[in-house]
C-alpha positions as CSV (number, residue, x, y, z in Angstrom):
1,X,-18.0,-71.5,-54.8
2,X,-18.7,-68.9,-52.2
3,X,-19.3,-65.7,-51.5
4,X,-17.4,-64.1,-48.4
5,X,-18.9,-60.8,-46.5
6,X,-17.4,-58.6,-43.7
7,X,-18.9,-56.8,-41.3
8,X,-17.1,-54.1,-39.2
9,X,-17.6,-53.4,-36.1
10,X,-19.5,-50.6,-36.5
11,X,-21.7,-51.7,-39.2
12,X,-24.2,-53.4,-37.2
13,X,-27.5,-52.1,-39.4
14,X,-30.0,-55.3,-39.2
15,X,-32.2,-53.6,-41.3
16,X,-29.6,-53.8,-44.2
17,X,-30.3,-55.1,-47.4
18,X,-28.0,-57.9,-47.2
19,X,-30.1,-59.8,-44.5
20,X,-32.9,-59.9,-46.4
21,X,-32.4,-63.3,-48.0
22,X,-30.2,-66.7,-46.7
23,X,-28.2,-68.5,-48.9
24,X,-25.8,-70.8,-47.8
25,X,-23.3,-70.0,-50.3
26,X,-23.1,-66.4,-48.3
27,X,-20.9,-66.5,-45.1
28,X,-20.4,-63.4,-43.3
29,X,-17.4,-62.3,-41.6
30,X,-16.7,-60.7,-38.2
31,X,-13.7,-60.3,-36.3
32,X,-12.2,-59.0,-32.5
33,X,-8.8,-57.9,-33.6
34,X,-5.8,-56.2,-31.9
35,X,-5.4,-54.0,-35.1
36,X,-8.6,-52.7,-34.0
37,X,-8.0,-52.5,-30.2
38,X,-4.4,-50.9,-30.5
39,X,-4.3,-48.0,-33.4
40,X,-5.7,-46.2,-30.1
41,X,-5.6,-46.9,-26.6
42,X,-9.6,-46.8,-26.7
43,X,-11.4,-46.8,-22.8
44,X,-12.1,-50.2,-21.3
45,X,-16.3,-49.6,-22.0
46,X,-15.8,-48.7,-25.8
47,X,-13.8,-51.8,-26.0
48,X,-16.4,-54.0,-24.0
49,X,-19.3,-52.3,-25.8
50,X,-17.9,-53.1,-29.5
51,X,-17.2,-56.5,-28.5
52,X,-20.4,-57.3,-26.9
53,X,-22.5,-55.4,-29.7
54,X,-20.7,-57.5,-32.1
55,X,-21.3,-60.5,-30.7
56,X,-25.0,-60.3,-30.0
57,X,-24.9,-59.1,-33.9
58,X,-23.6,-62.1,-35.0
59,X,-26.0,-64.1,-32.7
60,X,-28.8,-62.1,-34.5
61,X,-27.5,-63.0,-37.9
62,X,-27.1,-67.3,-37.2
63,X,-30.9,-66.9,-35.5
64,X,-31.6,-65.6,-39.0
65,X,-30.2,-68.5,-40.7
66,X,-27.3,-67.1,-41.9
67,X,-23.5,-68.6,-42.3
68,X,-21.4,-66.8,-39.6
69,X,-17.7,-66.9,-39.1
70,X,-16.8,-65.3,-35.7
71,X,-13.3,-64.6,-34.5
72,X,-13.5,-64.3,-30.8
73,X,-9.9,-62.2,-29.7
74,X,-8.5,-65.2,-28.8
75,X,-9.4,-67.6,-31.4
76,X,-6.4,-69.3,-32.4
77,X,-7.4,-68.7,-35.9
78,X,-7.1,-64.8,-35.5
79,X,-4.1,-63.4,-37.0
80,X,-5.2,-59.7,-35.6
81,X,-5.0,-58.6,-38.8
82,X,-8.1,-57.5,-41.1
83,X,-7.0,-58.3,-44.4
84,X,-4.8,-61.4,-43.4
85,X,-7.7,-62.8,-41.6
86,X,-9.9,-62.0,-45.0
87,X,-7.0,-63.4,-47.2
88,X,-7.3,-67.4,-45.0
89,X,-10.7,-67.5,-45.4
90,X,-11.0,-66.6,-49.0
91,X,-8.0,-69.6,-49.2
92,X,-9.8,-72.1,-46.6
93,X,-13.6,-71.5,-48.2
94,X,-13.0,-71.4,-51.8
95,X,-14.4,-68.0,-52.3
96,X,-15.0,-66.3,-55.9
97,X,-16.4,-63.0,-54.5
98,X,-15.7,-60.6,-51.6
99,X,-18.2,-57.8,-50.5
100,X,-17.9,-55.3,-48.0
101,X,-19.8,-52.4,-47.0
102,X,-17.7,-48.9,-47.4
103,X,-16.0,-48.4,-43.9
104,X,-16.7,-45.1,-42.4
105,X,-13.0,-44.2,-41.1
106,X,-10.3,-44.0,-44.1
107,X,-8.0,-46.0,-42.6
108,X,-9.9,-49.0,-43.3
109,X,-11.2,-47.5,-46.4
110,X,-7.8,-47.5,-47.9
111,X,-6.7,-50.6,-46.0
112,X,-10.0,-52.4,-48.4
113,X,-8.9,-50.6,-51.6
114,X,-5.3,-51.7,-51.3
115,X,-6.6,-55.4,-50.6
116,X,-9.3,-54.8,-53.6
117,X,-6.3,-54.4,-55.9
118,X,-4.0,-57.3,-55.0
119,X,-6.4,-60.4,-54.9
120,X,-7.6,-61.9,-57.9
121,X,-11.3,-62.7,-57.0
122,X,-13.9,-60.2,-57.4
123,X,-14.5,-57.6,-55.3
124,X,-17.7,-55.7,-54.5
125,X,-18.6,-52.5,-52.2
126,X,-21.8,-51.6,-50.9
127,X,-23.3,-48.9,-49.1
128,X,-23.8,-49.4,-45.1
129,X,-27.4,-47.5,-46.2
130,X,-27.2,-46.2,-42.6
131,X,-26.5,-42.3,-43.3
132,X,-29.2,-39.6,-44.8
133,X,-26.0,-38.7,-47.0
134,X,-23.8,-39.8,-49.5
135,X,-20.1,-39.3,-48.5
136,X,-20.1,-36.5,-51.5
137,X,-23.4,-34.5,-50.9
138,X,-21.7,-32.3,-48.8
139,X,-18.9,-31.6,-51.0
140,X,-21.8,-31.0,-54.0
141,X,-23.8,-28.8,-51.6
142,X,-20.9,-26.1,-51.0
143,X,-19.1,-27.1,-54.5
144,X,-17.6,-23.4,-55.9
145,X,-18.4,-22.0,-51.9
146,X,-15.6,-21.0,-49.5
147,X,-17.6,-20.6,-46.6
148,X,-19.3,-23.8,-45.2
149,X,-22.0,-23.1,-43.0
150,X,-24.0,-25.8,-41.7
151,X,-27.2,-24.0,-41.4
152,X,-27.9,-23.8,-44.8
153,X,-27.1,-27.7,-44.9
154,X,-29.3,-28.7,-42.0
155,X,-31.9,-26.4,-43.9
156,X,-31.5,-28.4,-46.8
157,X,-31.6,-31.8,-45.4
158,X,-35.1,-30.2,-43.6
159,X,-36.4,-29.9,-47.2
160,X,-35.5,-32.8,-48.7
161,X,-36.7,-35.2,-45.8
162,X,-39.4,-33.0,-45.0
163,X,-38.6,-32.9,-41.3
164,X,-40.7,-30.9,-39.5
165,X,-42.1,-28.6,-42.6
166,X,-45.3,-26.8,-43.0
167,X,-44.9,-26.9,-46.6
168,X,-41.8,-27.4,-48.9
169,X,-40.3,-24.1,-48.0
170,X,-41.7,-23.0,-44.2
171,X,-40.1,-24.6,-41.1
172,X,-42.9,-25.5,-38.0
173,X,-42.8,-22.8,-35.0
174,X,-41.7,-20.5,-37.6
175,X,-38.0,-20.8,-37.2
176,X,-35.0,-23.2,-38.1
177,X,-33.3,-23.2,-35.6
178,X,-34.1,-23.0,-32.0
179,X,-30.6,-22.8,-30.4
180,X,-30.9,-19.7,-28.2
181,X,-33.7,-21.4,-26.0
182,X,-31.5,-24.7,-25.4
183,X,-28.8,-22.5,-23.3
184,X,-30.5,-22.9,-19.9
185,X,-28.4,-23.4,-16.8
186,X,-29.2,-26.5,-14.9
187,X,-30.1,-25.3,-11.4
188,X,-31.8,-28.3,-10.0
189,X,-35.4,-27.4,-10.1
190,X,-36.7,-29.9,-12.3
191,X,-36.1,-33.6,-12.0
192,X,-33.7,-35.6,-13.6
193,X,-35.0,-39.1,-14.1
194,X,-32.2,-42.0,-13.2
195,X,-31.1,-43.3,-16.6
196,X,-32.2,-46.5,-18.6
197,X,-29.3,-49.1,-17.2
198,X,-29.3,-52.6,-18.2
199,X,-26.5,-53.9,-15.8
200,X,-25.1,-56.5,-17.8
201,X,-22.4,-58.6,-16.5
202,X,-19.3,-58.4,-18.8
203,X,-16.8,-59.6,-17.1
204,X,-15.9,-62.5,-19.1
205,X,-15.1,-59.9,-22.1
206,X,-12.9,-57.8,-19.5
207,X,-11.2,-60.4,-18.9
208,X,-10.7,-61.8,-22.0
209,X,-9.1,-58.0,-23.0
210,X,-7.0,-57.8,-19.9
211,X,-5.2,-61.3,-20.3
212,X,-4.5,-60.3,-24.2
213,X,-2.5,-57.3,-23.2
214,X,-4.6,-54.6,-24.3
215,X,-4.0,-51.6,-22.8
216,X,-7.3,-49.6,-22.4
217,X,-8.1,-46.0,-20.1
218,X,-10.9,-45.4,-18.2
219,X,-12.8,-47.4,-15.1
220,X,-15.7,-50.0,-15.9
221,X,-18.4,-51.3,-13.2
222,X,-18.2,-55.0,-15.3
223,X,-20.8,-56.3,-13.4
224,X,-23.5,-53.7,-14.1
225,X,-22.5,-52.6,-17.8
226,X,-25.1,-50.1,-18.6
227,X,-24.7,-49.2,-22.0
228,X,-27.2,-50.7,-24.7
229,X,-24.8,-53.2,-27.3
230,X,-28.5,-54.9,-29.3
231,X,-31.4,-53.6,-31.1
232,X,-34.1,-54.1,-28.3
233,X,-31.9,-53.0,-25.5
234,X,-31.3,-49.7,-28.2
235,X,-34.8,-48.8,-28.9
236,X,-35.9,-49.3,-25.0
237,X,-33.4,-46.2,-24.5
238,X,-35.0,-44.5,-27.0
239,X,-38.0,-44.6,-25.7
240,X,-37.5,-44.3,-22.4
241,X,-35.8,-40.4,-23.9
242,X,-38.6,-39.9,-25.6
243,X,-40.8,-40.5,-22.5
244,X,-38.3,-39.0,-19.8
245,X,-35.9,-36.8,-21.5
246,X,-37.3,-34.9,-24.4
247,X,-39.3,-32.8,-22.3
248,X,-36.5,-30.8,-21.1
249,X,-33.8,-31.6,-23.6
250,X,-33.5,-28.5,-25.7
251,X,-33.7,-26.2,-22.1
252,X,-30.7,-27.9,-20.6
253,X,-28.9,-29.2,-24.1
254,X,-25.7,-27.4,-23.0
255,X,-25.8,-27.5,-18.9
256,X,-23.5,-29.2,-16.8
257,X,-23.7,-30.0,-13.6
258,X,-20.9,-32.2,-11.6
259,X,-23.1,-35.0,-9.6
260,X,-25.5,-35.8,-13.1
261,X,-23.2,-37.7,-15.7
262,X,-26.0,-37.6,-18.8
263,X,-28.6,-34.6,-17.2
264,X,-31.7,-34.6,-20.3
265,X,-29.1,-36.2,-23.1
266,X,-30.3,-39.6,-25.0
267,X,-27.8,-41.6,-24.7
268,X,-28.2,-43.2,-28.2
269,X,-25.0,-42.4,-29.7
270,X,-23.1,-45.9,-29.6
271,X,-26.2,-47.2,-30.8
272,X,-26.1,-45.1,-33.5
273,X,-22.6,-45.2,-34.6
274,X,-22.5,-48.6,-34.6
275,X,-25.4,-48.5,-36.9
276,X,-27.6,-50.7,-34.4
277,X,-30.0,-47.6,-34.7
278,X,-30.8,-45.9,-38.0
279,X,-30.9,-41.8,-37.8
280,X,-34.1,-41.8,-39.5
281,X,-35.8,-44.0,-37.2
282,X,-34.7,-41.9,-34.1
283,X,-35.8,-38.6,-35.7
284,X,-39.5,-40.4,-37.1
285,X,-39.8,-41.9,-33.4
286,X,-38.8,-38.9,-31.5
287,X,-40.9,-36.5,-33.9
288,X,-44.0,-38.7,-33.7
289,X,-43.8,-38.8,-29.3
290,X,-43.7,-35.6,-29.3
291,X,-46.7,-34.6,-31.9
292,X,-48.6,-36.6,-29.4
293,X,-47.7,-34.7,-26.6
294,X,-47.3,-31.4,-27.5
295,X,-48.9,-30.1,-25.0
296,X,-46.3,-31.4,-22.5
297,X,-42.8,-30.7,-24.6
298,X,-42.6,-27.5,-26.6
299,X,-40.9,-27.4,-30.2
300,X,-37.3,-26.4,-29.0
301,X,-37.1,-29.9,-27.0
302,X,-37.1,-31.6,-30.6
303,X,-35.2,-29.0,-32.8
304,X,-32.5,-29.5,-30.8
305,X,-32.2,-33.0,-31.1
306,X,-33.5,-33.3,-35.0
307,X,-31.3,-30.4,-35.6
308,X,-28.1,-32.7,-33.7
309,X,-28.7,-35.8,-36.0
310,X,-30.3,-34.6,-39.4
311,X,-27.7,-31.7,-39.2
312,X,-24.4,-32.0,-37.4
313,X,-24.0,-35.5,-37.2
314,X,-24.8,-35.5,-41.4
315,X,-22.5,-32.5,-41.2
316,X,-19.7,-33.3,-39.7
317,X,-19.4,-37.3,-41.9
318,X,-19.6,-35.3,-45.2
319,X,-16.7,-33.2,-43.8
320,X,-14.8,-36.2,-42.9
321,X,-15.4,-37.4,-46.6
322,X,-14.4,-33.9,-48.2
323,X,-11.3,-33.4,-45.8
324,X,-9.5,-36.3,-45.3
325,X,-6.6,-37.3,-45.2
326,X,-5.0,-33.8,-44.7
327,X,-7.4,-33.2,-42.1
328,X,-5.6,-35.4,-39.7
329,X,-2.7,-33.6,-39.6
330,X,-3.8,-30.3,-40.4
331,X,-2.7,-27.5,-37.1
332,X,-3.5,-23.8,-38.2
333,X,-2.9,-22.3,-34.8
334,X,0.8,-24.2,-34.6
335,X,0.0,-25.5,-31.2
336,X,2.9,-28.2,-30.0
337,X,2.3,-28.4,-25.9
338,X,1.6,-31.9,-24.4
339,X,-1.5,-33.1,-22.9
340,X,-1.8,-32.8,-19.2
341,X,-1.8,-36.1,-17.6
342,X,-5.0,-35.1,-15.8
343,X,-6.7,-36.2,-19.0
344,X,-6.2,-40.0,-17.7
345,X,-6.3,-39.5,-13.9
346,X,-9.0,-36.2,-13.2
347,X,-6.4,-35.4,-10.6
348,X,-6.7,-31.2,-10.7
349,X,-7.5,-28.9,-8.9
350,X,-9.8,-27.2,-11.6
351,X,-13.3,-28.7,-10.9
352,X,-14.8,-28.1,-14.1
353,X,-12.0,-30.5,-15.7
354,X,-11.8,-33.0,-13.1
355,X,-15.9,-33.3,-12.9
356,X,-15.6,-33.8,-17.1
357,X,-12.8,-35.7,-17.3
358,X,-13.6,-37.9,-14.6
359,X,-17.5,-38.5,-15.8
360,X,-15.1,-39.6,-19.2
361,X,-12.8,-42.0,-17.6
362,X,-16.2,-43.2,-15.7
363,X,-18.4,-43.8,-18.1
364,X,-17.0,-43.6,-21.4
365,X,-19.1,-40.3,-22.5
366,X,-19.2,-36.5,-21.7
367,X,-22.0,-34.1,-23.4
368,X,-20.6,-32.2,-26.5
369,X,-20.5,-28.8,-23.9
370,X,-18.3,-30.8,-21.8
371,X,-15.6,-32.1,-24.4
372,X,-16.1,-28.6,-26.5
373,X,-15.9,-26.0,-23.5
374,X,-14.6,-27.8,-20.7
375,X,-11.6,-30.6,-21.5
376,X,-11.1,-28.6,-25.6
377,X,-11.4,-25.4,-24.6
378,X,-8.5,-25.9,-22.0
379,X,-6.3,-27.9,-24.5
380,X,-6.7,-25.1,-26.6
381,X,-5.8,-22.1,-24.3
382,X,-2.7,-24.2,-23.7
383,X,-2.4,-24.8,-27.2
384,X,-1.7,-28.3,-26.9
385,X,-0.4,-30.6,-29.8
386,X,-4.0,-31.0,-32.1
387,X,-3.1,-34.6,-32.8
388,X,-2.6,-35.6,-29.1
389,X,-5.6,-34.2,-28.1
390,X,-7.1,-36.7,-31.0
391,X,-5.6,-39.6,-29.8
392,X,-7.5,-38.5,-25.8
393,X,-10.7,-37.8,-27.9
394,X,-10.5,-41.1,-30.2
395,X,-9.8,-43.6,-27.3
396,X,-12.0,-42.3,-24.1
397,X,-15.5,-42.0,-25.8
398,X,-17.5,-44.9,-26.7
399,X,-19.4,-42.9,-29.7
400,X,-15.8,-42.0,-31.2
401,X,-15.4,-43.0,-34.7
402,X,-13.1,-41.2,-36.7
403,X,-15.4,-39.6,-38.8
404,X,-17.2,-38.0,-36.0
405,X,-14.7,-37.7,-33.8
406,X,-11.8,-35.9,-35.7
407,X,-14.0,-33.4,-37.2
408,X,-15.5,-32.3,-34.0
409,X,-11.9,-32.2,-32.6
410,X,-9.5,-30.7,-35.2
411,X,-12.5,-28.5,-36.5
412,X,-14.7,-27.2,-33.7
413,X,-12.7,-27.7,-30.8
414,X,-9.0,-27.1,-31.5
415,X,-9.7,-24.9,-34.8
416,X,-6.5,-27.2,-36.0
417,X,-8.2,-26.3,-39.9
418,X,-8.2,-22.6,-39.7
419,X,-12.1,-21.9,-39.3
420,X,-13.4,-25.1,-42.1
421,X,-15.5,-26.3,-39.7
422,X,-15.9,-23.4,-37.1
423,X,-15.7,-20.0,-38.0
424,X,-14.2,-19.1,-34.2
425,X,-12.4,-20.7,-32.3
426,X,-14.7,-22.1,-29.1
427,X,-12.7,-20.4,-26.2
428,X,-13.7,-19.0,-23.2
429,X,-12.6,-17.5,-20.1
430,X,-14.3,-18.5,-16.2
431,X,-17.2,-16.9,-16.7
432,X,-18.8,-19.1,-19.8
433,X,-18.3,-21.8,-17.1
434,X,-19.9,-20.5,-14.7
435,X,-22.9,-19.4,-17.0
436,X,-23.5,-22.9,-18.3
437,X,-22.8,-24.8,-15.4
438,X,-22.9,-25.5,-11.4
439,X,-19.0,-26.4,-11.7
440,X,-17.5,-23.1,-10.1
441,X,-19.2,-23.1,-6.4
442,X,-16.9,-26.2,-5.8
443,X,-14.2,-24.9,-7.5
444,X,-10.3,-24.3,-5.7
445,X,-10.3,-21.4,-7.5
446,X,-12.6,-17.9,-7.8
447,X,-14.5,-17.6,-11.3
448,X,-14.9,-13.9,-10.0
449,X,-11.2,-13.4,-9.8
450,X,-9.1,-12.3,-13.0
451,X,-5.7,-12.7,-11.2
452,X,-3.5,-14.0,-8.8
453,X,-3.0,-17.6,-7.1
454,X,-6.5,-18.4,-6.5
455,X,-8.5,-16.8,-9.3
456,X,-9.6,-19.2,-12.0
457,X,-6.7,-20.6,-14.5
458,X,-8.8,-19.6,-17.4
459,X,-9.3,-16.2,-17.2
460,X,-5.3,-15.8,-17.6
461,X,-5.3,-18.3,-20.2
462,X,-8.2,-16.8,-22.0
463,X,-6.3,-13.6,-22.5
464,X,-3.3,-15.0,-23.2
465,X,-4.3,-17.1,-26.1
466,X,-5.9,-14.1,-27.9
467,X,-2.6,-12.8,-27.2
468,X,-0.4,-15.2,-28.7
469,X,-2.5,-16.4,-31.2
470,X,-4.2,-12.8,-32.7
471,X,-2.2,-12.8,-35.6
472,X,-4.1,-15.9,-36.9
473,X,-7.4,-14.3,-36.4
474,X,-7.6,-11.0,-38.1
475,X,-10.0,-10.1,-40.2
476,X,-12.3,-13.0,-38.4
477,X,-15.3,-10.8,-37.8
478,X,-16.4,-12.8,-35.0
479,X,-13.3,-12.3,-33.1
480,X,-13.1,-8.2,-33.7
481,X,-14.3,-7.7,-30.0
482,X,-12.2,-9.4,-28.0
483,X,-8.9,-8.4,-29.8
484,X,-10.5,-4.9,-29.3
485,X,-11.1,-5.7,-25.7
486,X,-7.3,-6.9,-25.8
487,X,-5.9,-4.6,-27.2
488,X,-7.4,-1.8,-25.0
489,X,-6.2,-4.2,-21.9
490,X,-3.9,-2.8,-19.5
491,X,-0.3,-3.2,-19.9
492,X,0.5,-4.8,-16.6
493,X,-2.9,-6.8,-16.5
494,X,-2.0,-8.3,-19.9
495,X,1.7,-9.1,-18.4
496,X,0.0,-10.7,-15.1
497,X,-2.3,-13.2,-17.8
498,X,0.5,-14.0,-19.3
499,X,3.2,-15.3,-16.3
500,X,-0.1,-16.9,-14.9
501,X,-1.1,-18.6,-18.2
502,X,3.1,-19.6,-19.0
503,X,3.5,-21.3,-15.3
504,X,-0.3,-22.9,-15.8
505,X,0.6,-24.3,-18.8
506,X,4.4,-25.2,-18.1
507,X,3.2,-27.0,-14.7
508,X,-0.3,-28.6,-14.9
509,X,0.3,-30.6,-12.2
510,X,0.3,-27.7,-9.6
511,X,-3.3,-26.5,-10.5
């Protein structure tokens, strides 16, 4: 009689209690499956890097002594299907007992509930003891609030971890919360180290996924891969932040700059959701290089990043947890328009988007500036369909998980749940652009100019989405000013944003 384990994909945490002991009545599951490479059409490198990560996983595991069954994509065996795979192997092994660790997106979380019910073995769960959180903290935290703020969480979460305390009440530099001094524009005077590659050759795996069928967006270089898929490849890119990055992290957090893909950012986030890196490890490590060099990197280099994982990422899971399911279909604003197909080419004339959306279709990743104020602050001022601009967010980054992923999109970007997550919606005309980034001097179009054929396609846009959409926003405090600033707009200015912003949005193609 045996016991039969899975392991998802993204539940890659060797430092989980499971491991800790062989037996060879234990064998543990993992699978490449098309249900897993088709509910999305997911980039060619998040593809490859789930695959290879997997694989080296389960390689870990058998060095370890322990019982793994492996379903390659092609394995004859493989029925691409997660619970029909589960159901052979409990027939072909004799198993009494099934264990899994809870799945972080609810699809599979309900998928695993619904098979818990209809076999007649036992069935256990277990934590992925990955996350700082219980899926319910959050939900306890803000029980009997309306407002969610996730200061006061990341405050919190400070406390009880003692993060970077003085004592059990007093924050170190005196503050919280260090965001104004990681706004910096990038403007080339300090040097940008070239980032920790490991050029691994994948093509075997690309081919393996091209001759399947799988239909994948996005470019890969599948003889230099560079992303890190194992635990020591994972920790060398953390240290190599901690020794080339940190020092200007928080200054240039938001920049953007079209010839540097990743500028001062870590480059950890496959690593860590996959679970091959635990948060608390990455905050201890990044927290400890920097006490020892405080004289070189200031306090606001490491807020920012602390305040990224032990807050927002923590954040953003427990409003998964609380949400779902009506979160992913929730759309406040009523927005219906389609997706410009520049989001799978970066053919416009805009350079802002094409720099951002081509750095995604290259390399799998843009900075959270660059999908919240460059590629989701346009789908927004053209109010495109939220659940399209999901299916773009889900598929072309390597780091997107639901969990993370739909929040940040629905909630912060698109406002789709009427201010849950955001208390404003992140819009912005030209001139944000131009403060945060070197984007415009390349540009087709003027930053400088409000209207006409050559002035930039979001100042009209700007002004006419506070237009269309003010209804929805009054009594939001933090959108008082501009609807006064609208309001008090000339009538003919007003009429010139709008045919500019109706032709932008009714022919992408021509800008």
């Amino acid at each position: 009689m045996s016991t039969l384990r899975l392991i998802l994909g993204d539940q890659l945490n060797h430092k989980h209690s499971w491991y800790q002991e062989q037996s060879d009545d234990i064998i543990y599951f993992m699978a490449e499956m098309r249900q897993e490479t088709d509910y999305a059409t997911h980039h060619i490198q998040k593809v490859v890097a789930f695959f290879k990560a997997m694989r080296e996983f389960s390689d870990w595991l058998t060095s370890q002594g322990h019982r793994v069954i492996y379903y390659t994509l092609d394995a004859p065996e493989n029925t691409q299907s997660l619970t029909n795979n589960i159901e052979q192997l409990i027939k072909e092994n004799n198993i009494s007992l099934f264990e899994y660790q809870l799945p972080d997106e609810y699809r599979l979380d309900e998928m695993l509930s619904r098979f818990r019910e209809s076999v007649t073995i036992e069935v256990k769960s277990y934590d992925t003891e990955h996350f700082m959180t219980s899926r319910t903290d959050l939900t306890s935290f803000f029980e009997g609030k309306k407002l969610f703020t996730m200061e006061y969480f990341y405050r919190m979460m400070r406390k009880k971890y003692d993060v970077m305390m003085i004592n059990d009440k007093d924050p170190e530099g005196g503050k919280w919360n260090f965001d104004h001094s990681n706004r910096n524009k990038w403007k080339g005077d300090t040097l940008i180290p070239i980032e920790k590659t490991f050029d691994t050759n994948v093509s075997s795996i690309v081919k393996l996924i091209e001759s399947a069928g799988v239909k994948t967006i996005g470019r890969i270089d599948e003889k230099n891969f560079a992303w890190p898929t194992n635990r020591k490849e994972s920790l060398e890119v953390l240290d190599y932040f901690c020794e080339h990055l940190l020092v200007h992290f928080g200054d240039y957090q938001d920049a953007m700059d079209p010839d540097q893909a990743y500028l001062y950012h870590s480059r950890l986030s496959f690593a860590m959701n996959s679970k091959i890196l635990d948060p608390q490890e990455v905050i201890k490590t990044v927290i400890n290089y920097w006490r020892a060099h405080q004289e070189e990197i200031n306090i606001s280099q490491v807020e920012g990043f602390v305040r990224q994982i032990l807050g927002w990422r923590e954040y953003m899971r427990g409003m998964y947890w609380k949400e779902m399911p009506a979160f992913a279909t929730t759309n406040h604003l009523e927005n219906h328009n389609p997706l410009p197909d520049f989001y799978w080419t970066g053919k416009t004339k805009m350079n802002c988007l094409k720099c951002s959306v081509n750095n995604s279709l290259d390399n799998a990743y843009a900075h959270h500036i660059q999908r919240l104020m460059i590629t989701g602050n346009y789908a927004l001022l053209t109010m495109c369909d939220p659940a399209q601009v999901d299916e773009w967010y889900l598929g072309i980054y390597i780091d997107a998980i639901e969990w993370v992923e739909i929040t940040n999109t629905r909630g912060m970007s698109q406002w789709a749940d009427g201010g849950k997550i955001a208390t404003k919606p992140y819009v912005s005309s030209g001139s944000y652009i131009n403060k945060m980034s070197n984007y415009c001097k390349g540009c087709h179009y003027k930053v400088s100019k409000k209207t006409g054929e050559d002035a930039c396609p979001f100042n009209s846009l700007y002004w006419n989405f506070l237009n269309e959409k003010q209804e929805y926003f009054k009594g939001n405090n933090r959108m008082s000013m501009m609807l006064s600033l609208l309001n008090k707009m000339d009538k003919k200015t007003l009429q010139a944003h709008q045919e500019r912003a109706e032709d932008i949005i009714k022919n992408p193609s021509n800008y």
